[in-house]
C-alpha positions as CSV (number, residue, x, y, z in Angstrom):
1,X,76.6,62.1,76.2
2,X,78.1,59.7,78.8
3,X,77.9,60.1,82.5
4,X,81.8,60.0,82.2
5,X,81.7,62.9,80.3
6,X,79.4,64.7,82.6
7,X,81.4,64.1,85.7
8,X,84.7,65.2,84.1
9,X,83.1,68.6,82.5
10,X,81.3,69.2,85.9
11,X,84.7,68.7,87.5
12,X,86.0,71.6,85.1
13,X,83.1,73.5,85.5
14,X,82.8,73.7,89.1
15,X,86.6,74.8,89.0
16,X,86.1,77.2,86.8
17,X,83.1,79.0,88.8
18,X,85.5,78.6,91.9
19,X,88.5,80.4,89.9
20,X,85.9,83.1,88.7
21,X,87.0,81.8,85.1
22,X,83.8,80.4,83.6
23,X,84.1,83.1,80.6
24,X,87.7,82.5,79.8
25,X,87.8,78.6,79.9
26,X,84.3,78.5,78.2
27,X,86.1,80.6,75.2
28,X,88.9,78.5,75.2
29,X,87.0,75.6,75.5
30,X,84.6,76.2,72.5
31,X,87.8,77.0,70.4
32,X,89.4,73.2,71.0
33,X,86.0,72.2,70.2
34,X,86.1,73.4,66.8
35,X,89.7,72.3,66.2
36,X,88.3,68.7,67.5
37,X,85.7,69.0,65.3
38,X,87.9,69.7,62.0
39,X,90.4,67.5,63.2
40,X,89.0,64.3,64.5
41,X,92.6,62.6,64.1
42,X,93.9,65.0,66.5
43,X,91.6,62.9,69.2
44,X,92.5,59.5,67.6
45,X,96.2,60.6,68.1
46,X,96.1,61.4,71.3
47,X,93.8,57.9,71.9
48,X,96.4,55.4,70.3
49,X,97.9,53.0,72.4
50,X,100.6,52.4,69.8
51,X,102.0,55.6,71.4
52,X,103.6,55.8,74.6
53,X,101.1,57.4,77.3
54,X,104.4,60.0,78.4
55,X,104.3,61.0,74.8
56,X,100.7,62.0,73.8
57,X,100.8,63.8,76.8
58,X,103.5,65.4,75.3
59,X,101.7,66.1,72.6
60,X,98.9,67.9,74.7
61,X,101.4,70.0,76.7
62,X,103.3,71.3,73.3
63,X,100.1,72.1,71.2
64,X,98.3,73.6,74.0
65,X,100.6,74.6,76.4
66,X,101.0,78.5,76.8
67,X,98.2,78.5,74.4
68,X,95.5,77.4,76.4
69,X,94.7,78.3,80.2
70,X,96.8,75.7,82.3
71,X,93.7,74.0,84.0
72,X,92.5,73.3,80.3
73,X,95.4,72.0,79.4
74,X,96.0,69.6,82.6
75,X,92.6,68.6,82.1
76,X,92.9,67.5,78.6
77,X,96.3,65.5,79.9
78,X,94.3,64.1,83.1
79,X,92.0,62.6,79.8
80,X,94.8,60.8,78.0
81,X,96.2,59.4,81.3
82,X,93.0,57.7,82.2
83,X,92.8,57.2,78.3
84,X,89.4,58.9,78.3
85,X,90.4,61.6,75.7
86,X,87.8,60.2,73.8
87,X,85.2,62.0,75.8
88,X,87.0,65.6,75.4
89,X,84.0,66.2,72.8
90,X,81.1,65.5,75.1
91,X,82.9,67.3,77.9
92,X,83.8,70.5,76.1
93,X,79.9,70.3,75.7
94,X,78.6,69.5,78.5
95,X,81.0,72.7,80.0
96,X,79.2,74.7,77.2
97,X,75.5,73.8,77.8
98,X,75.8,74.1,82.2
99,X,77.6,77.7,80.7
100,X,74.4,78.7,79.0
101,X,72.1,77.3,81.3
102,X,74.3,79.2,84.2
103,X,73.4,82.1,82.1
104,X,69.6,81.8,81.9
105,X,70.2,81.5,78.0
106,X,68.6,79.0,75.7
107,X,70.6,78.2,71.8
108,X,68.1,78.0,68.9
109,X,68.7,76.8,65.5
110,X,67.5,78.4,63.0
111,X,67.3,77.1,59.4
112,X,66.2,79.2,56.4
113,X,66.1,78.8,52.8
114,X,68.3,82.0,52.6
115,X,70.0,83.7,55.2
116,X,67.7,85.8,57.7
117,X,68.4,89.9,57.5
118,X,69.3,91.1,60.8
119,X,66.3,92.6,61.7
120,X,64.5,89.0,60.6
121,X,66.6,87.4,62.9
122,X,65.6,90.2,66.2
123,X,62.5,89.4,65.3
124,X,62.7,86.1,65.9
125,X,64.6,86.1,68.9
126,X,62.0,88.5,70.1
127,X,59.7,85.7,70.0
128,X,61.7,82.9,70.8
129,X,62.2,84.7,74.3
130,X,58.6,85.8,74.5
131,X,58.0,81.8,74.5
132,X,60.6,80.8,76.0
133,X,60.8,83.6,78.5
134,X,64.4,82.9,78.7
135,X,67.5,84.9,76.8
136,X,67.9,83.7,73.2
137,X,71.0,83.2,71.4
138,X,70.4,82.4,67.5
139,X,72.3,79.9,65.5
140,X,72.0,80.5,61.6
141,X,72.3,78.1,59.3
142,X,70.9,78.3,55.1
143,X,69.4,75.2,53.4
144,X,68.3,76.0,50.2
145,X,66.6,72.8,49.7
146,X,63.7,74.0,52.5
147,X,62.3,76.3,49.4
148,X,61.4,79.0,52.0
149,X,60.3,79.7,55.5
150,X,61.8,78.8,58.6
151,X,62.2,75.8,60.9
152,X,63.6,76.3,64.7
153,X,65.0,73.6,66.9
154,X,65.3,74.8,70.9
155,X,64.5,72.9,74.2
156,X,64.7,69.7,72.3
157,X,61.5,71.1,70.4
158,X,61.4,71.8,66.8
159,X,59.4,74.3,64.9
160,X,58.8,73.9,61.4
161,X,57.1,76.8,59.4
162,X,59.2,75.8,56.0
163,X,57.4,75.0,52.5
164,X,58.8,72.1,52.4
165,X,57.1,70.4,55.3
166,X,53.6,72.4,54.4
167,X,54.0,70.3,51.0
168,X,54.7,67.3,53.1
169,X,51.8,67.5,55.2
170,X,49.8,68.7,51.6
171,X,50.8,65.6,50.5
172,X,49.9,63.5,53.3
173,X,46.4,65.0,53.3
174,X,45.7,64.1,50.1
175,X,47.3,60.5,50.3
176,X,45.0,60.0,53.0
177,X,41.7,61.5,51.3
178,X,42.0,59.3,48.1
């Protein structure tokens, strides 16, 4: 993440905690994050210099305006004027990480060979927050090609208690032995 994008998303974020609107800008903002996300032309659109500045701000103000809360919108237009729209991205999650740490809550990713039962998943969480002592919020994904087991990435740490990385290490082991 650049230090660009940190100063413009703490710029939003502070105004949002001012407002009393962190809950309703961080909706809105993980929302245009997932539309940047499946639309990455949206972004080079609003980046081209073959287009007039006036008019991908246009742009901004007809997709999102009345759709989106106004200091959203104005921020994303503030970005195409300094032609720094580029960053929107990092900045929608930079907002999104201060918001959870705000909160006292820590994401973890969880990958399983099939997807965890709810109670699985409580259970986990149950210990994710007895380790981290901090409020957990699961993120579930399924890859089938981990066999079985489960690995968990939180706090830049990673957890790996799938089959496929005990056969690894098995493997290692006896590389090493012979």
């Amino acid at each position: 993440m650049t230090r660009l994008a940190k100063e413009y998303g703490q710029g939003l974020y502070e105004l949002a905690r001012e407002e009393r609107l962190l809950d309703e800008l961080h909706g809105e903002l993980t929302e245009i994050g997932k539309l940047i996300k499946a639309e990455p032309n949206f972004v080079r659109l609003l980046s081209s210099r073959a287009i007039e500045r006036e008019n991908r701000i246009k742009v901004v103000d007809d997709t999102f305006g009345g759709r989106a809360h106004p200091y959203i919108v104005n921020f994303m237009k503030l970005l195409v004027e300094k032609e720094r729209i580029d960053c929107l991205a990092d900045c929608v999650t930079f907002f999104h990480q201060q918001y959870m740490d705000d909160l006292g809550i820590v994401e973890a990713f969880v990958t399983s060979a099939v997807p965890l039962t709810e109670n699985d998943q409580e259970a986990l969480r149950q210990k994710l927050e007895k380790m981290s002592k901090r409020k957990v919020s699961l993120i579930a994904s399924v890859d089938q090609s981990l066999i079985g087991g489960v690995r968990v990435e939180m706090e830049g740490r990673r957890y790996d208690n799938t089959i496929q990385n005990k056969l690894g290490r098995l493997r290692q082991q006896m590389t090493h032995s012979l």
